[in-house]
N, C-alpha and C positions, 0 to 999 in steps of 0.2 A: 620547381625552382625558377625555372622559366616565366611563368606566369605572374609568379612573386614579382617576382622583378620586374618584368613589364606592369605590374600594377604600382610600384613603388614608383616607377617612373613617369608613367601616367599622370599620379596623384601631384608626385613632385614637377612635375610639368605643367598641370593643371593651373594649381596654387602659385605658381609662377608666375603664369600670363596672365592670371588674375589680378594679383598683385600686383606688374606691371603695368594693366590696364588702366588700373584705378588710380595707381600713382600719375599717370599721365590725366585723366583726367577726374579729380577729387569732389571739386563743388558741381559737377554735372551729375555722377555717382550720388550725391548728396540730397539735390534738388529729385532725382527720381525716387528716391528710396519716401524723401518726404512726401509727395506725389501718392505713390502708394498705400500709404500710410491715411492720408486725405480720405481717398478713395473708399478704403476698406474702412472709414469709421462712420461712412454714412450707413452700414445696418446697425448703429443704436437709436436708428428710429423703430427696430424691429425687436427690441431689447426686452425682454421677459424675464421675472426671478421666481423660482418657486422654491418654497423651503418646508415643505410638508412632512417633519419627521417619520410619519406613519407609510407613508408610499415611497420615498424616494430612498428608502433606506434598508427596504426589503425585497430581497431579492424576487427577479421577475418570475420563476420557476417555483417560488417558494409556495407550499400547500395552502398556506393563508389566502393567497391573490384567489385561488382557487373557491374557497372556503366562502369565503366576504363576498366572490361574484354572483356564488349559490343564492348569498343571504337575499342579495339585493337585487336579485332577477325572482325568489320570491315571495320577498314585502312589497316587490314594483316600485320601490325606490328608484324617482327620478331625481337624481341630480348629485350632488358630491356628498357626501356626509361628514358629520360635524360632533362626535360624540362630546358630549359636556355633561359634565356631574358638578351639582351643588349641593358644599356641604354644610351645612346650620348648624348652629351649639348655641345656646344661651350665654349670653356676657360671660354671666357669674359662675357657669361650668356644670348650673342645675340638671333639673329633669326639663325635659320640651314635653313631657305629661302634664304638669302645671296649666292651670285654664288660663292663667291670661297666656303663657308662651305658645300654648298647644291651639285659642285664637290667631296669637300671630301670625303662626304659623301656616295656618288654614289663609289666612290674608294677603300671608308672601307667596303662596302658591296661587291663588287667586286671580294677584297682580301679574305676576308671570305669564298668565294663560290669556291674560285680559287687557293688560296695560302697557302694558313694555311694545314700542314702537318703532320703527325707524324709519325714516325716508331714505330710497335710494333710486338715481335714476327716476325720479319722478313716478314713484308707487312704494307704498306706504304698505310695510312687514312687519306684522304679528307673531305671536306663537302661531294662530292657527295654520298660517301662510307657510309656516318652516319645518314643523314637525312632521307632516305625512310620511310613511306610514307608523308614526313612533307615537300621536298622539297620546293613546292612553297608557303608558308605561307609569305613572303614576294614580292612575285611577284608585285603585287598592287599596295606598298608603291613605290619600284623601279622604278617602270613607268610614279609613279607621280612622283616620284624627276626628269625625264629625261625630260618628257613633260610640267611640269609645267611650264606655260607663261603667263607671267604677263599681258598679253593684253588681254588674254582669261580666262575671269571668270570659264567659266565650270571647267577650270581644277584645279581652288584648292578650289572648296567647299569642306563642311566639313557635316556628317563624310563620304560623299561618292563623288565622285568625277566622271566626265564622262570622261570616252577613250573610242574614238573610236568607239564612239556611244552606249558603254557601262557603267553601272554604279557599280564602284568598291569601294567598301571599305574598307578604309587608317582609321575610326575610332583607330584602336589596333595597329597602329603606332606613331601617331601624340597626343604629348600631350602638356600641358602649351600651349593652343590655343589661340592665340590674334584675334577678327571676326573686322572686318571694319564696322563699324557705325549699328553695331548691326545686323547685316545681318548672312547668314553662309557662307560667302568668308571670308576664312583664308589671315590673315593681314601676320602672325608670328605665329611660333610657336619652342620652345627653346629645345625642348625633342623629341626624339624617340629613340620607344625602338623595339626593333627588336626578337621576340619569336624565338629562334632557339630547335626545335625539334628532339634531337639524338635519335641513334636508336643503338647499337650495340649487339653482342652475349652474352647468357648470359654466357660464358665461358670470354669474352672479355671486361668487365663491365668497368677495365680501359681504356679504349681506349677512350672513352667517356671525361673522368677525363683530361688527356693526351691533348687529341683537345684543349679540355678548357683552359688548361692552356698555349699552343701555340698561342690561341687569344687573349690571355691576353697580351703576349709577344707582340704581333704586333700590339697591340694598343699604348705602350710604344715606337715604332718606332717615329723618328725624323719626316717622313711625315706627321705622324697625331696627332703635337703635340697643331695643333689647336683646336682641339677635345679632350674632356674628355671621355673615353669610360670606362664602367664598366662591368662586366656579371657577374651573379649569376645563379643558378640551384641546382639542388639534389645531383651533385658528388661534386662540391665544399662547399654547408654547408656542406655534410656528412664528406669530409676532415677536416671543422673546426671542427664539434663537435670530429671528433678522435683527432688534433691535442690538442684542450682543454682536453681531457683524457690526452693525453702522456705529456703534459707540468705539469698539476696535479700532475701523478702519483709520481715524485721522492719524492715532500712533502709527501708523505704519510710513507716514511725511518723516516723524522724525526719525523710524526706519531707515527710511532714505538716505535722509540727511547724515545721519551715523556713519551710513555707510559712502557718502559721497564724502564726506572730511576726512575718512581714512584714508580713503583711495588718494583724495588730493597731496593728504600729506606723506604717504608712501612714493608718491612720484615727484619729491625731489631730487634731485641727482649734483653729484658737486661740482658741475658745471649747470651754474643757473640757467642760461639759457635751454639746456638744453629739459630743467621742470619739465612735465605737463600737465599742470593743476585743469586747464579749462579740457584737455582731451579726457582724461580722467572724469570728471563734472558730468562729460557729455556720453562717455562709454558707463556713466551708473545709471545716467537715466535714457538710457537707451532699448534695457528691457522693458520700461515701461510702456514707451513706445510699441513696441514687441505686443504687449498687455491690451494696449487700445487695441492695435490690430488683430488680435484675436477673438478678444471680446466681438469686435466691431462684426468680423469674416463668420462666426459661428453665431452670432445671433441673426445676422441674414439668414443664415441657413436654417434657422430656426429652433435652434437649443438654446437649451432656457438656462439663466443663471444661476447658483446656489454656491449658498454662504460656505460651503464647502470647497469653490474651487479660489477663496480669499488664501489659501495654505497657496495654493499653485505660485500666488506672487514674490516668496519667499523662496522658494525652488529654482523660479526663472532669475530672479535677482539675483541669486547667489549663482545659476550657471553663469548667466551673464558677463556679471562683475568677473569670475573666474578668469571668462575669456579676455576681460581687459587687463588683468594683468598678464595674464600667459600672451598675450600681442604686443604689450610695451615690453617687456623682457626681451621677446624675440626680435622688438626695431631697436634696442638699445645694444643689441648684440652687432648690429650692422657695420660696416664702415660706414661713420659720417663725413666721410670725404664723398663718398657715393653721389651717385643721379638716386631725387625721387623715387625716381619707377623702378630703379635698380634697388635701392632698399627695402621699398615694401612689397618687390618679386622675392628679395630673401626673407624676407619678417613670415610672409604668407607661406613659404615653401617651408617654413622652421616649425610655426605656429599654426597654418591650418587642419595640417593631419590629426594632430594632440585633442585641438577643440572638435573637430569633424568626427573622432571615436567618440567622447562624452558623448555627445550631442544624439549624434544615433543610439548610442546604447542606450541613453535614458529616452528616444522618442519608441525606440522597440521595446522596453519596458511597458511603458505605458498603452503601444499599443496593445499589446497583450493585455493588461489592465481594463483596456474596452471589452475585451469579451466576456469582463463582467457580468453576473445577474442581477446587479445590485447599481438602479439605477445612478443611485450619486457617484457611486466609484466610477462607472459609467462615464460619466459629465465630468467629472476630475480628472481622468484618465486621458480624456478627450483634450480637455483644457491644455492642461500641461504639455501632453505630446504635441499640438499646435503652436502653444508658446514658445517651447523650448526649439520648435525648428523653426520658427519665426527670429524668435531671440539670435538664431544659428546666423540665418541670414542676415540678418540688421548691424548685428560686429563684422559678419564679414565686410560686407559691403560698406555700409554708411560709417563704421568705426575705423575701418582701415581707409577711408577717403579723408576721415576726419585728421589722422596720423599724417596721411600722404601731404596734408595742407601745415599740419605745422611741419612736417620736413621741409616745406617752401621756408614757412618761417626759420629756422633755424638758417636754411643757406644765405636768407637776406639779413642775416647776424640779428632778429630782432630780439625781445623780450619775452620770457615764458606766459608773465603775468599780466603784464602792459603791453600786447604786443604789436602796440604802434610805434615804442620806443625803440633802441637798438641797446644790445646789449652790449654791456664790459667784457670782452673775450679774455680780460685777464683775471675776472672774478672768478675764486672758487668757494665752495663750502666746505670748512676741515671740517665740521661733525662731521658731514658725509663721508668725507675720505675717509676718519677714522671709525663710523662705523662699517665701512667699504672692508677696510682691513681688517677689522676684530671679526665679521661675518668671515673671510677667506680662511682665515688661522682655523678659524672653529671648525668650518666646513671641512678645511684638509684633516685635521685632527678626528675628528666625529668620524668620518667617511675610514679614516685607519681602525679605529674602535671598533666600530660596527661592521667591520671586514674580518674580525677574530674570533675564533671559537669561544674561549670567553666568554666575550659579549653573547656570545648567539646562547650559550648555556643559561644564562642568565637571565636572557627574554624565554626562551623556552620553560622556563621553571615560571616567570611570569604570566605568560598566558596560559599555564596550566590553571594555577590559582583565577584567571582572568574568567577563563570555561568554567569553572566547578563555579565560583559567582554565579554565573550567565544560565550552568543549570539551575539551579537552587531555583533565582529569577522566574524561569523558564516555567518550571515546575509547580513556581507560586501563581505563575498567569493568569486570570479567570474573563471572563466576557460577563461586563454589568454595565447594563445600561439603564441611567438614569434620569428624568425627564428634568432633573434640576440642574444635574451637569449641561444641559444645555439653554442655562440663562444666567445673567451676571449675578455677583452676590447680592445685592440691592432688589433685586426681584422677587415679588410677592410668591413666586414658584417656590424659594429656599426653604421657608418656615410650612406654607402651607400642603405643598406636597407630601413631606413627613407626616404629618396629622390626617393627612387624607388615605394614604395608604396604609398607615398604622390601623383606620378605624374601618375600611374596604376590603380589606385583605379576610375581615369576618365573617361575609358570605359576598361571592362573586359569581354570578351569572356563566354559564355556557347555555348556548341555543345547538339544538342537533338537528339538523334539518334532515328527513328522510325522502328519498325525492324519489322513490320507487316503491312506496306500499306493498304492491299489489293486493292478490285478491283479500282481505280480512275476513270477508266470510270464510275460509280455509280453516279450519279451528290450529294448523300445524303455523298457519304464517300470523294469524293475531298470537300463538304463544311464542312465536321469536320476534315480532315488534316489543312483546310484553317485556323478555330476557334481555335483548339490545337494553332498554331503557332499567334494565336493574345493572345489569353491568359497564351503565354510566353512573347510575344510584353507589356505586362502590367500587369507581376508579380513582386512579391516585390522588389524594387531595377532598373528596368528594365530601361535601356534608351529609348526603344519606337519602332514602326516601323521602323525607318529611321538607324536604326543599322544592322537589320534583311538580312539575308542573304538568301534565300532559290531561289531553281532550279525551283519550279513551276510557281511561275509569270515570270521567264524570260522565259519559256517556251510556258507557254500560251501566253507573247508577241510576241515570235517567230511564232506559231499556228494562231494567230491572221493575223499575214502581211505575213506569207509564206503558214500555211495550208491550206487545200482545206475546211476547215470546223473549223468552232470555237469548236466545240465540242471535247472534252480531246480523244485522241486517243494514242496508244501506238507506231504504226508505224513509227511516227515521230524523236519518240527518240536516235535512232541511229545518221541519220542524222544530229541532233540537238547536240549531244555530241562530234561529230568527228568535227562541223563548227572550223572555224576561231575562229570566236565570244566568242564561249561559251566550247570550248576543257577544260578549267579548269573545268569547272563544272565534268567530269565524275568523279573525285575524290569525289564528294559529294552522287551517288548515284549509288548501286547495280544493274545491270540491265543485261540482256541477251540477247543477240541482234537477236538471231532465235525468243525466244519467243516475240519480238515487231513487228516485221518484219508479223507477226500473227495476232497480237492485242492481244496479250495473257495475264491475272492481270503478270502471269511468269515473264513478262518483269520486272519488277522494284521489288525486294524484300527485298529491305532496304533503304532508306535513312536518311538521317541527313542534318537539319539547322542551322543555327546559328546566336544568338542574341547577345544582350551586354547590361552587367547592368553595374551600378556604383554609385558614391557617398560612397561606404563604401568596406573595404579591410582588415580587422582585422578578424580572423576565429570567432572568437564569436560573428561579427556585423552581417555576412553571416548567421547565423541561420537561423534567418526567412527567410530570401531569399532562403536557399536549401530547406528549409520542404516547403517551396512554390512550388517551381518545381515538387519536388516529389508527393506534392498535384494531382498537374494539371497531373502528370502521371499517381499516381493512377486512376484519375478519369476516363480515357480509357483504360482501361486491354485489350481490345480486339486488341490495336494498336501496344503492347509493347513498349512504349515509355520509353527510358532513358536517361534523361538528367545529363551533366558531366560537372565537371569543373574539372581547375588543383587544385584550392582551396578546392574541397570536401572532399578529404582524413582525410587534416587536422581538417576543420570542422566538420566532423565523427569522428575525437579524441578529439576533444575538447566535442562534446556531452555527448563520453564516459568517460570521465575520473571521474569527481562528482559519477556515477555507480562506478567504479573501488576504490573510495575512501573509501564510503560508505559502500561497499562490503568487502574491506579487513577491516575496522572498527568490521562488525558483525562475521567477520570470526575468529577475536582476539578472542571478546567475544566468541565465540561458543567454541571455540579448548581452551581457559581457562576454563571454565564451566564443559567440557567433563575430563581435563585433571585435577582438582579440583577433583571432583566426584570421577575418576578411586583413586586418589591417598590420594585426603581428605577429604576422607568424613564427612566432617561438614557441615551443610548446613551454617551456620554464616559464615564459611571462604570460604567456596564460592561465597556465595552473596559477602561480602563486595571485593573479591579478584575482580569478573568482575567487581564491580560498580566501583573497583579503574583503571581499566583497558579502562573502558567508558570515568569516569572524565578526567584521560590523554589524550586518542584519542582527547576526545573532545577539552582540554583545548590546544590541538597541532596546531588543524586546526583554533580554534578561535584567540590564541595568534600570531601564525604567517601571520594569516590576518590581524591583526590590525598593525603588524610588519612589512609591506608588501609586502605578499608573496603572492603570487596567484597559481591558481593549472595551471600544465603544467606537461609536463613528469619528467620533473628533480625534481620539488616538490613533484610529486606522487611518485617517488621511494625514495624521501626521506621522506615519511610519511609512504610507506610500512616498510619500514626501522625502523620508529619510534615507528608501533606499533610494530615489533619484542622486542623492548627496553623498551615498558611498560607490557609490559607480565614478564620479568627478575625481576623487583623490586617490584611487587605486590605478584607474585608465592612463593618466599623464605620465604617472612613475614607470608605469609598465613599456610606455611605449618610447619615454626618453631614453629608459636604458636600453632597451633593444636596437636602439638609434645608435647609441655608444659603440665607437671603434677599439677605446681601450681595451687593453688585454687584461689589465690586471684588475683584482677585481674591486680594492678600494678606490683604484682613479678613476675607474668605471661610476664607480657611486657618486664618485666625485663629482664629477664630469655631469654626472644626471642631475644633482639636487645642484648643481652650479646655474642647472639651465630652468628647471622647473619648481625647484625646492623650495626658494621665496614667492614663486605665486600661489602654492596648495598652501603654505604658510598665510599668506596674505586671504586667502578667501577664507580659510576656517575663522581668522580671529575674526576680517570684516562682517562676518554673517552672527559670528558671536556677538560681536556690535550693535547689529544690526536689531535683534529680538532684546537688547535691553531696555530701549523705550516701552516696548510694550508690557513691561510691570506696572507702566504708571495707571493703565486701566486693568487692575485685577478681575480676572474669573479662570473658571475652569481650562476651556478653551488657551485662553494664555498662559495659564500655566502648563499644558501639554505640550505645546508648542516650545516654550523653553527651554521647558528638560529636554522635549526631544531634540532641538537643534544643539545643545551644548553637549548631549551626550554624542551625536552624529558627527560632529566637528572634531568634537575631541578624540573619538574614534578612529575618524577619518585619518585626521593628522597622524596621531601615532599610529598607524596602518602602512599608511604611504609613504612617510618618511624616518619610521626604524623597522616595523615589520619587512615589509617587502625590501628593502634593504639588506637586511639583516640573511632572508631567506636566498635572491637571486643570487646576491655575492657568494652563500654556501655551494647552494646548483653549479656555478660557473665555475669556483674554483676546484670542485669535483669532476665537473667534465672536461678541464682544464687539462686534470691528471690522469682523470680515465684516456684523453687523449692523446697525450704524452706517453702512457706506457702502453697504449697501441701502437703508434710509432715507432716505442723502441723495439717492440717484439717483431718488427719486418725485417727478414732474415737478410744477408749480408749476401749481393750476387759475388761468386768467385771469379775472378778475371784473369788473364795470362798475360803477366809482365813483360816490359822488354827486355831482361834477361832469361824469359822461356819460364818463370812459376810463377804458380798460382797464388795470388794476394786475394785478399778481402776485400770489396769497395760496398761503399754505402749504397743505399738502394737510393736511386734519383730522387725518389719521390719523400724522401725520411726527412721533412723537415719541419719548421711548425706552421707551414704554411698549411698545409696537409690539415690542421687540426678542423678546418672549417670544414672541410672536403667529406671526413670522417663522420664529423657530427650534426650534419646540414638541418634539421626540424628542432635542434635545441638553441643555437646561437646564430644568426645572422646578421652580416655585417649591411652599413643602412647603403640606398644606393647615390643620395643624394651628394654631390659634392661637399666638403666641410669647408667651412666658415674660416676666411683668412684671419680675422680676427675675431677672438672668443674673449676680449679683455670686457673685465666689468664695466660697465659706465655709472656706474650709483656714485 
């Protein structure tokens, strides 16, 4: 209780001399704040953006990172990678069998390998320049478009095909397959699509982007205009989803603007003079400010930007703006007979605590949010937490100096608006007054209502119905991520994507990298290399043997008709990889050619297979198909097996993200609970402050499932986002009413939403406002954004201002009477009258002052003196 208290008056002492300080001196406070602000915007000369859906969205722990490091430590993959698939279809929707299409074809591919060019940095990129070690990923396909002969069956079975006495498979070229009378000779087939695998420096990441978009160019050529040709890869979503940022961003001006004409017109008051349109104006674009300086402070330091920390500007604006109203409420509460520095010692001693809980809860949130494995949540996490205690500082300081200077103006009678003129001190505004009056009635009225059982049955029976919604919701939730949700409608991504993975999804590649062989000659260890690769031949999804690729059966059919012995030797291998026949294969296996030449296990110390599932292509269909693989990998540790696809990354984001959800969910609660505690200690406004904090989370992710939203990156940053905005309207109520001296428990309510009640009013609708512009450029992204800030607001509000209401006022007027009829039951001391008997007397202490004394961790009274005047000034 002690310590309580000394921190109550600490804080209120603090906020005092602050606010003192600053009144005394306004435009010096002013001038450093902007100083600052200079300073820290010189690191956007060190300004970096990356928007890599495939890296930046999967968590760092996750088996993929692991998986992909395998691949590319052994292909000797130098440099970033750049997976790109193009798909071909004939105009008309034919066969690509057809000899003139199945020429073009052979031409488009040709051009590609030979013709497509770029300059960058003064050196000129080819295919040959880009592709290592992915070159021949289409060799196959090539050789059956050249040799395919209609008189000779072998050469267009399907998925493998024989040249040359070898058998090659075109499966991960050829799709929309037509077979003749049910056989697997290919009639027709209308689709191929063509994996091109870049490769460039990580200094030279565009060069990659660059290619791309020159083979886009030459697909648009006159020659191959009887071909529909498309490509897709990682530098071109990564282009859409920046280009949807930068098309976004200008709506977010009139963002602004939305939300600076509210503000303005919310701070008239019916003494014109005493307006503040231009303090207002200057308190909305103050988080901005805020925004530069963050930007500016973390790109020195060297984090890099993404399109995902664009949500964080909507979070700080709306804490922001919060705090400009909750700081004009508190200086309009002042006596304006006052000195400057005397008013905004009260304004800062009324309003800094209130904003100083937000503030930290939502930067301890976030920090929490840092310990992330999921590098963008990561950098959003980071973002935010810096802004919003940036933001914290730039109201305190530069907002309350800005206050402190129109208080000068007000004592020198000038103008709100003109304020070079002097103002009418006889002017008033009756709207104002009268709607000054209609809000007092309503308020008194409401605040009885929501003090009675009744009402509280009433909401109680509501937020049942509210929950059973929220699970339904809950329960509907799924995680799907989709590579079109992250580009605007207008994007070639919308239509093509569908068609692409409609016609992919028919056989899809995994590579199994085995990076511990050992000895093969062991006849025990080549038959569990052989059983490993059947029981990927027949894991979840799997197309079967007849997809399967591996070096050791063509090896031992080699061993078989050329070696002097059936039995598995090493010597042969050399031989065997440099043949005619089978020279492709050395890309598929590690080997030493001193140690075969030996017989030595030395010879071969890595390779890799490859299979092919299909029937499904959606990252969250894929689940069980990766935790299968990894199954069948755990199951031999001793062989290091790791199996990859291009699909796992995502599917390792998709797993994490529900974690990621969940976790910033508890993280709210936690850092409100912590943050409650330090600064209210009431245990009643604690509990009900997190339980309003749960119900919104909750009621976020149930209502925008049934809305239909689904989790993805762009909804999980904006439900990070959402719980920063349920922490703001539950924290203010909690801490105004604890502040509360009243006893009773409606004037108590009263009393609180008198002081705080029109500014959580005031920042739900402004924020509401605020995301309407951003209809005008429809996509996905905007529209999550929307639902979820109208659902979070609307939440909010009714949370903070009938929930918690509804529930403190129940708490208090039970512990009211729990404390009353402790009281009564303190027994009666007997005493000896002055005529010699014994009378009853009251026990000293039986009074209701007692009730505090009783009940000390559920109600305490605030320590900060009360306000001579609490009259409205609106």
């Amino acid at each position: 209780m002690i310590i309580k208290k000394f921190c109550e008056h600490f804080m209120a002492h603090g906020f005092s001399s602050l606010g003192r300080t600053i009144g005394m001196n306004p435009f010096t406070t002013i001038s450093l704040c902007m100083m600052i602000c200079i300073v820290m915007c010189i690191g956007f000369i060190r300004f970096e953006e990356v928007n890599n859906v495939r890296t930046e969205y999967s968590p760092l722990n996750s088996p993929s990172r692991k998986e992909y490091a395998i691949a590319k430590e052994f292909l000797m993959q130098n440099g970033s990678l750049d997976p790109s698939y193009i798909m071909i279809e004939a105009v008309d929707g034919g066969s690509l069998l057809r000899e003139r299409h199945r020429t073009l074809l052979i031409e488009l591919i040709d051009a590609l390998r030979e013709n497509v060019t770029i300059e960058f940095r003064g050196r000129t990129y080819g295919f040959r320049e880009l592709c290592e070690p992915y070159c021949d990923l289409n060799t196959a396909f090539l050789a059956f478009l050249k040799l395919y002969d209609k008189s000779i069956p072998s050469t267009y079975t399907y998925p493998q095909v024989e040249m040359l006495g070898l058998q090659m498979f075109i499966g991960n070229n050829v799709y929309s397959v037509k077979f003749k009378n049910g056989t697997n000779l290919i009639e027709s087939f209308s689709t191929a699509i063509l994996p091109l695998f870049l490769v460039c420096s990580y200094e030279n990441k565009d060069v990659t982007y660059k290619w791309v978009l020159a083979a886009r160019r030459m697909f648009a050529e006159k020659r191959f205009k009887e071909l529909k040709s498309e490509i897709t890869g990682d530098s071109l979503v990564s282009s859409e989803v920046r280009r949807m940022g930068l098309e976004t961003a200008p709506m977010i001006t009139f963002s602004v603007l939305a939300i600076i004409l509210f503000a303005v017109i919310s701070s008239t008051r019916r003494d014109p003079a005493r307006a503040k349109p231009w303090e207002s104006l200057i308190g909305c674009l103050i988080p901005l400010v805020a925004l530069l300086c963050t930007t500016g402070l973390l790109s020195w330091c060297g984090w890099k930007f993404q399109a995902i920390i664009v949500a964080a500007l909507f979070l700080v604006l709306s804490v922001g703006v919060d705090d400009v109203f909750i700081m004009l409420r508190a200086w309009d509460r002042t006596d304006i007979n006052a000195e400057v520095p005397k008013r905004m010692a009260m304004t800062l001693e009324e309003s800094g605590p209130s904003i100083l809980i937000s503030s930290i809860t939502n930067v301890m949130a976030f920090i929490i949010g840092m310990t992330s494995q999921t590098p963008a949540v990561r950098s959003f996490s980071l973002y935010a937490a810096v802004a919003i205690a940036m933001c914290f500082f730039y109201q305190l300081f530069m907002f309350s100096a800005v206050l402190s200077a129109s208080g000068y103006r007000e004592r020198k009678g000038l103008q709100s608006l003109l304020c070079c003129l002097k103002a009418n001190p006889k002017s008033h505004s009756t709207v104002v007054e009268w709607i000054v009056h209609v809000q007092n009635v309503v308020l008194r009225r409401y605040s009885r209502i929501i003090s009675t059982w009744p009402a509280r049955i009433v909401l109680a029976l509501f937020l049942c119905g509210y929950y059973y919604a929220n699970a339904i919701g809950i329960m509907k939730l799924r995680t799907v991520i989709e590579i079109q949700k992250m580009s605007l409608p207008d994007s070639y991504l919308q239509e093509f994507q569908d068609q692409f993975e409609a016609s992919f999804k028919l056989m899809q590649p995994i590579n199994v990298f085995v990076m511990n062989p050992g000895d093969l000659r062991d006849p025990e260890r080549l038959r569990t290399i052989k059983e490993i690769i059947r029981e990927f031949e027949n894991a979840t999804y799997s197309y079967g043997a007849e997809s399967t690729f591996s070096w050791i059966n063509h090896y031992e059919e080699y061993l078989n008709f050329y070696g002097e012995t059936e039995q598995f030797t090493y010597k042969e291998i050399p031989v065997f990889m440099q043949s005619a026949s089978y020279f492709y294969m050395s890309s598929f296996v590690k080997y030493n050619e001193t140690a075969c030449l030996e017989d030595n296990p030395a010879c071969i110390t890595a390779f890799l297979f490859m299979t092919n599932f299909h029937g499904h292509i959606k990252y969250h269909e894929l689940i069980p198909a990766v935790k299968d693989w990894r199954r069948i990998a755990a199951k031999y540790p001793d062989y290091h097996i790791y199996p990859y696809s291009e699909h796992s990354p995502f599917i390792d984001q998709t797993m994490a993200i529900d974690a990621t959800v969940w976790g910033s969910m508890a993280a709210a609660l936690f850092c409100t609970a912590i943050a409650c505690f330090v600064f209210i200690p009431s245990m009643a406004c604690i509990i009900t402050a997190c339980f309003s904090v749960l119900s919104v989370t909750l009621g976020i992710l149930g209502l925008l499932s049934l809305w239909g939203v689904d989790l993805d990156p762009i909804s999980m940053t904006a439900l990070l986002m959402a719980v920063g905005f349920s922490v703001d309207f539950t924290s203010h109520i909690a801490y105004h009413f604890y502040r509360s001296k009243e006893q009773d428990p409606a004037r108590r309510v009263e009393e609180t939403l008198s002081h705080i009640g029109w500014p959580v009013l005031q920042v739900g609708i402004s924020t509401i406002i605020a995301i309407l512009p951003l209809g005008l450029k429809p996509s996905y992204m905007v529209m999550v954004f929307f639902k979820t800030i109208i659902t979070v607001c609307s939440l909010g509000m009714f949370h903070g201002l009938v929930v918690m209401p509804a529930i403190l006022t129940a708490i208090h007027s039970i512990s009211n009477k729990s404390t009353v009829k402790k009281v009564s039951e303190i027994p009666c001391i007997p005493e000896m009258s002055s005529n010699g008997r014994f009378v009853e007397k009251k026990h000293p202490y039986n009074t209701l002052n007692l009730m505090q004394k009783l009940n000390p961790w559920l109600w305490n009274r605030k320590v900060a003196p009360e306000r001579t005047d609490s009259r409205s000034v609106y």
